[in-house]
C-alpha positions in Angstrom: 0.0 0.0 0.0 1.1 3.6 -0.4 0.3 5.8 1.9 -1.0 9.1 1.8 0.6 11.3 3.8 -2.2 14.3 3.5 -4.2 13.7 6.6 -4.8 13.9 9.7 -3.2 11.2 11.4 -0.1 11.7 9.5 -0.5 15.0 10.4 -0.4 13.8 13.8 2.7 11.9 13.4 4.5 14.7 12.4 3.3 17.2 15.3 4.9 14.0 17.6 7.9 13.8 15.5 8.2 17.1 15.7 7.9 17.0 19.9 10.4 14.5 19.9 12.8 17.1 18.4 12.9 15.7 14.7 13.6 18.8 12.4 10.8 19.7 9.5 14.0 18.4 6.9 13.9 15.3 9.1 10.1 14.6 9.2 9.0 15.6 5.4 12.6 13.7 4.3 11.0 10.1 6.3 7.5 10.9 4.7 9.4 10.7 1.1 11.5 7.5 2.1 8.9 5.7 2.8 6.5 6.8 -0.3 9.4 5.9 -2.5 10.0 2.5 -0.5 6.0 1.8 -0.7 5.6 2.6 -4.8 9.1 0.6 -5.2 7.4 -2.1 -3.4 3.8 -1.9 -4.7 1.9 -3.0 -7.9 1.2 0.8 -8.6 2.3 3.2 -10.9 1.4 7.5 -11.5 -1.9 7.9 -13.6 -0.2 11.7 -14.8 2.3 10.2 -17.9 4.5 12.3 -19.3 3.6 11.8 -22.9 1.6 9.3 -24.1 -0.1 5.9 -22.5 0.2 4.6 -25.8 3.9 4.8 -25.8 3.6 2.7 -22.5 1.3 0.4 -23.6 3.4 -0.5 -26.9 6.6 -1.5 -24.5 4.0 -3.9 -22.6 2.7 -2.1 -19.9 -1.1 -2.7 -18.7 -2.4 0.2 -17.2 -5.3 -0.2 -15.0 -7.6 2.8 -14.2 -7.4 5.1 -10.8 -7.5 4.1 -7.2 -11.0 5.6 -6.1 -9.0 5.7 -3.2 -5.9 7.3 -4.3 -6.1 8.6 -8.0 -2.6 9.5 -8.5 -1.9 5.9 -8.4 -3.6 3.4 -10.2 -2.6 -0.7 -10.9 0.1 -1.2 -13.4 1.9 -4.4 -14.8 4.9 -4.1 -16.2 6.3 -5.9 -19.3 8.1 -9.4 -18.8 11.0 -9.2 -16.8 10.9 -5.6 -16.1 11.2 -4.6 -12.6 10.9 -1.1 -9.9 14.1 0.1 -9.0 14.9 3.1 -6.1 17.6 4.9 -6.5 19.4 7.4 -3.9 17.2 10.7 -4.3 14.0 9.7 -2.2 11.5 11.5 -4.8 13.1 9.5 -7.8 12.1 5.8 -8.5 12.9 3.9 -12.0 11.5 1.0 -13.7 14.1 -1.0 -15.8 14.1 -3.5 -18.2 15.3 -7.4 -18.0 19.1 -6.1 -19.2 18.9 -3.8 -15.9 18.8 -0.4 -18.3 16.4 2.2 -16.8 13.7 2.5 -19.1 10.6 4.9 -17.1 11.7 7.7 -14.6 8.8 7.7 -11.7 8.4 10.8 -9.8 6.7 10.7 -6.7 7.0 13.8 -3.7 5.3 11.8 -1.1 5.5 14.5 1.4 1.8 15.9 2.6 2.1 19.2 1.7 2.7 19.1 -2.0 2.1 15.3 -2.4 2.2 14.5 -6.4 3.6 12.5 -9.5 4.2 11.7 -12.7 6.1 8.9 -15.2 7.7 9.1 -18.1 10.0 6.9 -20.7 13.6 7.4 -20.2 15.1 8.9 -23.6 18.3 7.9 -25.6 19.6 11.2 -24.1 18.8 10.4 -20.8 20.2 6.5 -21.0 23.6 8.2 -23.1 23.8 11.0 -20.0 23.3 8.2 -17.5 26.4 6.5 -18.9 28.4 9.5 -19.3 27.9 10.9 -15.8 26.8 8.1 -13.2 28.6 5.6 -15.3 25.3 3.3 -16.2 26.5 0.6 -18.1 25.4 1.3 -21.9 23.9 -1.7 -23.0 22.8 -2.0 -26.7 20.2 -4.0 -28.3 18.2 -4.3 -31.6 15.4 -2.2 -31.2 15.5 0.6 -29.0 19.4 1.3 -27.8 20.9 0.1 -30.9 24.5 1.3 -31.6 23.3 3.7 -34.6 20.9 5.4 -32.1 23.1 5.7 -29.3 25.7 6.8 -31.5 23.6 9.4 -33.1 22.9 10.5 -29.5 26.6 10.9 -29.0 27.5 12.6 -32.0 24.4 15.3 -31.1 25.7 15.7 -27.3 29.2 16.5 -29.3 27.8 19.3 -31.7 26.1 20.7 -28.7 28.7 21.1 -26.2 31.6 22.4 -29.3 28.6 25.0 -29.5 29.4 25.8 -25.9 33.2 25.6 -25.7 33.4 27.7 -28.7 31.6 30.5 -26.8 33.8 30.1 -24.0 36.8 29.9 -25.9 36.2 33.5 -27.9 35.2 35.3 -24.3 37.6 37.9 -24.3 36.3 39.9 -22.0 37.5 41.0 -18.4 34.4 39.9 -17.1 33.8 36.2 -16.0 37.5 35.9 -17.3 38.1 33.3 -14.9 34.7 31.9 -15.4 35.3 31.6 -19.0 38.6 29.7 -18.6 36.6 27.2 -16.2 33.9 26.2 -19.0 35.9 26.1 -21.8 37.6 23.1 -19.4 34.1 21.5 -18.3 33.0 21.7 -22.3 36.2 20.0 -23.0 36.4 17.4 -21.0 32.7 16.3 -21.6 33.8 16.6 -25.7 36.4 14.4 -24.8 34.1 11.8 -23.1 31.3 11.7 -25.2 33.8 11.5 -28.3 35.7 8.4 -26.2 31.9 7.0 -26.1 31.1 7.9 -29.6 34.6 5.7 -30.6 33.0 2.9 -28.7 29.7 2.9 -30.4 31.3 3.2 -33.8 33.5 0.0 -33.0 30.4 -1.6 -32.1 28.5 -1.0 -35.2 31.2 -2.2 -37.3 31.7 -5.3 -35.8 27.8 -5.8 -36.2 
């Protein structure tokens, strides 16, 4: 079951927490712990979709109808082999597929003053950036993270950030001097990255 932290005995909960000396940080951080630990643990997922059921549906997903109880959750099965995943920010839950690649980003702000959520499909971008920064194996397959789409991904994430260290590289100005100097090394290295990623996908391909 999730739990929904707007009412009054939660409400009470907190006011004894809050008695016990717990700080506000301490007592709405628990409330989203535990919502993420419930949906992780639950057969439920957000009724708002960030783009469209259809999308959902066409992975594998069966998508029941609101909770009376609860409509900003509603039963959900997920496709074969898929599973719920937490991860370490409390309001940010994932479900991944049976190679262990996240596939739907699940927000859920459990706490009961501004209790909401939402889903969405995890993007090429996102599963490229996820490899790039948190070092999330990229694992390819032969219909949705191919090595032609990922790669594609790559070369796009390059054009974009040359776009950035060539701004940075031209400021001549006294102003943000030293600023300027520090991007045009952050653009750089993340060139250098997603080129030494781009290499691998490329390698890939051919070997295909």
């Amino acid at each position: 079951m999730i739990e929904n932290f707007n009412n009054s005995a939660a409400l009470d909960e907190l006011l004894l927490g809050a008695l016990c000396g717990q700080t506000n940080d301490q007592l709405i951080g628990n409330q989203e712990k535990r919502g993420q630990e419930q949906l992780v643990n639950s057969d439920r997922l957000p009724t708002e979709i960030r783009g469209d059921r259809a999308d959902f549906e066409a992975l594998g997903f069966v998508l029941g109808l609101p909770d009376p109880e609860d409509p900003l959750f509603a039963p959900a099965a997920l496709p074969d082999g898929w599973s719920r995943e937490a991860s370490d920010h409390d309001m940010w839950s994932y479900v991944v597929d049976e190679l262990g690649r996240r596939r739907v980003a699940i927000f859920y702000k459990a706490a009961f003053y501004d209790r909401n959520a939402d889903m969405r499909l995890v993007t090429l971008d996102q599963c490229f950036r996820d490899h790039v920064y948190e070092g999330r194996p990229l694992i390819t397959d032969d219909t949705w993270a191919t090595p032609q789409a990922l790669a594609v991904e790559a070369r796009t994430a390059i054009a974009r950030v040359e776009k950035d260290l060539a701004f940075w590289t031209a400021y001549d100005k006294p102003t943000y001097a030293d600023a300027a100097v520090e991007y045009a090394a952050k653009y750089t290295a993340d060139r250098d990255r997603y080129a030494a990623v781009l290499a691998h996908l490329e390698a890939e391909e051919a070997r295909a």
